[in-house]
N, C-alpha and C positions, 0 to 999 in steps of 0.2 A: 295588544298582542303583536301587532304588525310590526310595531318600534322594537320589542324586545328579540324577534329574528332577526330586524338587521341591524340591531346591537351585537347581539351573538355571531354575526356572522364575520361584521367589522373587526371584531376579537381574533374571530378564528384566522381569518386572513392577517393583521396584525402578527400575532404567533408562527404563520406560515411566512411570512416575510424575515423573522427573526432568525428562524431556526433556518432558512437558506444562506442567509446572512453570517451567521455561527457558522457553518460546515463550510462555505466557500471562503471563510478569515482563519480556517482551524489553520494549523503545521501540520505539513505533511505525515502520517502517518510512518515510524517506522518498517524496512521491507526485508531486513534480512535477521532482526531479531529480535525477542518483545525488551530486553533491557541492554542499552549499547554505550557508552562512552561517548561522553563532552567531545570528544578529539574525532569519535568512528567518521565523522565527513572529511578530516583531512588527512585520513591513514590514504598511503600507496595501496594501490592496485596488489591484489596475493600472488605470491610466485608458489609455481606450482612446479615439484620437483620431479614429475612422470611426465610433464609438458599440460596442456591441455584437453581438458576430458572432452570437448566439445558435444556440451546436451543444452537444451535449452530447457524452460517450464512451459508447458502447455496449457495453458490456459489458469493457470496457477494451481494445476491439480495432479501433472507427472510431467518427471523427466524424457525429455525424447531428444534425437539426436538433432545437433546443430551446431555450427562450427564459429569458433571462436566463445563460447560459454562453459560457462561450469554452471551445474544445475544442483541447488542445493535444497533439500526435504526439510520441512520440520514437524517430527511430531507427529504424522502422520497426515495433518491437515492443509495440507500441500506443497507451494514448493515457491521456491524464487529462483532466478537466474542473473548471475556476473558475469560480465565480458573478463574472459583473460588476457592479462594485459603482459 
């Protein structure tokens, strides 16, 4: 019975090595939208034709003020923020 805990445990740590393993080799998750474009990492910076909204994200869950971003919602489930370039 002794052999079979630290069989199982060997496993379990095994498993726990794997999956740290998987998430720190993942690709970054996308930030500004769940389906984006081959090319969206080499697009320019957005011009913005009022200038500058200057809002940041707060903690990824509201717009608040901050200078030099654009704070952008989705969906209701929070929010990201772009430096204006």
């Amino acid at each position: 019975m002794h052999k079979s805990i630290r069989y199982a445990l060997r496993i379990l740590v095994l498993i726990a090595v794997i999956a740290s393993l998987s998430a720190a080799l993942a690709p970054p998750a996308p930030t500004q939208a769940p389906y984006l474009s081959a090319l969206s990492d080499i697009a320019a910076a957005p011009a913005y034709a009022a200038g500058c909204p200057n809002k940041l994200c707060s903690h990824g869950i509201e717009c608040v003020s901050g200078i030099g971003f654009k704070c952008i919602r989705f969906n209701g489930r929070g929010c990201t923020a772009t430096a204006c370039g």
